[in-house]
N, C-alpha and C positions, 0 to 999 in steps of 0.2 A: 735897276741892276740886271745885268746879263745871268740868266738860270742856265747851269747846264746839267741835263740829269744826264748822270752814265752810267751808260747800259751793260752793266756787269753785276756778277754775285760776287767777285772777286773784291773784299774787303780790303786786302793788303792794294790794290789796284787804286781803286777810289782814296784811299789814305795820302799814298803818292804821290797821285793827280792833285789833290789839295794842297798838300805840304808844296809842289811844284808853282802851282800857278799862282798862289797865295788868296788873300781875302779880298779881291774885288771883284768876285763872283760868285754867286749861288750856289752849293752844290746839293741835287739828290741826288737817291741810287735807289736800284732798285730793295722794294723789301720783301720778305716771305707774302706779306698777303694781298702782293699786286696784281698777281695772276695774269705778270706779262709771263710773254712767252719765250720756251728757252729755245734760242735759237742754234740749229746745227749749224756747226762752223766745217763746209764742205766742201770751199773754196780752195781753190792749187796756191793763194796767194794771202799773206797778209792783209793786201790791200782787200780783194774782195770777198775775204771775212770782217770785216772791220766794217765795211758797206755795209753788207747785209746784215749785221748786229745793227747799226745807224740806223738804217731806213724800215726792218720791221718792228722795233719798238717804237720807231715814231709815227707807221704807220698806222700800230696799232691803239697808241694814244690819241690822234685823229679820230678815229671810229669809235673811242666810246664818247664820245662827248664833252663838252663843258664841261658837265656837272663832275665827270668822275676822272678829271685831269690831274696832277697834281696841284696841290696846292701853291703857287707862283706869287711873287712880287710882282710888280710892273717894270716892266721891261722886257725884251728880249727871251723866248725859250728853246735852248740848242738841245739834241740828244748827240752824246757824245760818247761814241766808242771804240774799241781798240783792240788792235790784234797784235801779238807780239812773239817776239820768243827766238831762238838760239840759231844760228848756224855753224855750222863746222864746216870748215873745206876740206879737211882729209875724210869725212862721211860723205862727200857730195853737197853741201848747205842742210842737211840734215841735224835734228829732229825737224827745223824748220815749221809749218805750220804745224807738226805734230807735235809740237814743244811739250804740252801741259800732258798732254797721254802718251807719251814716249815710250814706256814701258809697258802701258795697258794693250798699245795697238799688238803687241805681241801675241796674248792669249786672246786679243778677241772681247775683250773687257769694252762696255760703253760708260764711258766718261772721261774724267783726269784720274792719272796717277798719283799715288803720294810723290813729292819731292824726293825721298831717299832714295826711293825707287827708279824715281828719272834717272838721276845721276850714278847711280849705281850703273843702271846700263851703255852709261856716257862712256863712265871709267872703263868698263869691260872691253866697249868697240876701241878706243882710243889705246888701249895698255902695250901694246908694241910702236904705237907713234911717239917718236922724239918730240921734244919742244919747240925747234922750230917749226914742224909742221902742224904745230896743232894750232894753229889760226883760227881766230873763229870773230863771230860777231853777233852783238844783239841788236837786234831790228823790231822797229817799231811802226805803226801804221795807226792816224788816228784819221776818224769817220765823222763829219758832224754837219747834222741835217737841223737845219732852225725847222720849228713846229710853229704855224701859224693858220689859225682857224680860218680864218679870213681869204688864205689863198692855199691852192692848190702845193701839195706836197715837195720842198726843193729839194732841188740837186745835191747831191753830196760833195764836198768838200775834204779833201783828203792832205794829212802833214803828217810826214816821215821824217823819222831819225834815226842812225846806226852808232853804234860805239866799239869800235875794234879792240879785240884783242887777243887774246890765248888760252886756253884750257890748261888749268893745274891737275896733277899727276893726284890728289887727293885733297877731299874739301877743308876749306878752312876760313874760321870766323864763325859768330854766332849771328850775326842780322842778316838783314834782307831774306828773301825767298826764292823758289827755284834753283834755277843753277849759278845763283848768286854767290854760293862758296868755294865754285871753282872756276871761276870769269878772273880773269886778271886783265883788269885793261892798258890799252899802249900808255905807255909813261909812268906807271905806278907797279910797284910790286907785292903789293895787297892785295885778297879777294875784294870782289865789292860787296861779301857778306864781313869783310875786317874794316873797311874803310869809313864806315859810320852813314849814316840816314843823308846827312847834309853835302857830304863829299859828293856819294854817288846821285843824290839827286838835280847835281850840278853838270857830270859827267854824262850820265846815262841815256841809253838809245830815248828813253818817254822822255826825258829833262827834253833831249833837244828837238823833239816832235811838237811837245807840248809848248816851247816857246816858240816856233814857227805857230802855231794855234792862236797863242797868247798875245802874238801882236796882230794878226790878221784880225781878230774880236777886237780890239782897242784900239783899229787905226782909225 
């Protein structure tokens, strides 16, 4: 069985990835006492945040050994990670890779913002833009570097998905996460936090990342 550990603290993330790709692959993630390492995401781009999550957790599972790898079935070991998040075209493609710390990057804060806080600052920049210009999109970027002791460290392998739509004038719905309560995507006129787990993971920028992933591992 094909393992893929991915390389996120991101709970709601790893949940997704499973629910999406379903049960004929392995999944870990990281846990508190793995003592990988958190990688700064400092890249201009989805794509080469997503890389450099991929390739130093795998590099650094290489370097400790056998002994202290995870624990694996036979088959196959991918790390697999991912970089995501919002654009808007009347911001400029904005929060963009600043998606998760939107709000923090203001004061100078290091790390993510809360959610409310993102969107809060969404609504603020947006509140004089009408509905048709509030276009926007979520973009996805997935990373995944196969780990094999045997050979030298591979290349990375990168699958992108987007999902268009528009920004609503105030959130609404109680699921998903982020700016999941004010995303309205083309053809529906629900949040993807009103549209349920199963819809939006049919829809959504990771859905169609991760099955460009899902058939390239199972051709």
């Amino acid at each position: 069985m094909i393992t893929l550990f991915i390389a996120t603290r991101n709970a709601h993330k790893v949940e997704e990835i499973a629910a999406i790709l379903g049960p004929q692959f392995r999944y870990l993630k990281i846990k508190g006492d793995d003592e990988l390492p958190v990688v700064v995401e400092d890249a201009l781009t989805f794509a080469g945040n997503a890389a450099k999550k991929a390739e130093t957790i795998a590099r650094t599972l290489l370097l400790r050994g056998a002994a202290r790898m995870p624990a694996t079935e036979p088959g196959k070991f991918f790390v697999l990670a991912d970089d995501s998040g919002l654009e808007v075209d009347a911001l400029g493609g904005a929060p963009g890779v600043h998606s998760a710390r939107f709000a923090a990057i203001d004061c100078g804060m290091v790390g993510n913002s809360a959610d409310a806080e993102n969107n809060a600052k969404l609504l603020r920049l947006l509140a004089n833009v009408p509905q048709a210009a509030r276009t926007a999109r979520f973009r996805c970027v997935l990373a995944l570097v196969e780990v094999d002791r045997a050979v030298p460290l591979q290349s990375v392998r990168l699958f992108e998905g987007a999902c268009e739509g528009w920004m609503d004038f105030a959130p609404r719905g109680k699921g998903g996460f982020g700016y999941d309560p004010l995303f309205i995507p083309l053809g529906h006129e629900q949040s993807f936090a009103e549209l349920g787990e199963g819809l939006k993971n049919r829809l959504s920028h990771r859905a169609q990342a991760l099955a460009k992933l899902g058939a390239w591992l199972l051709a």
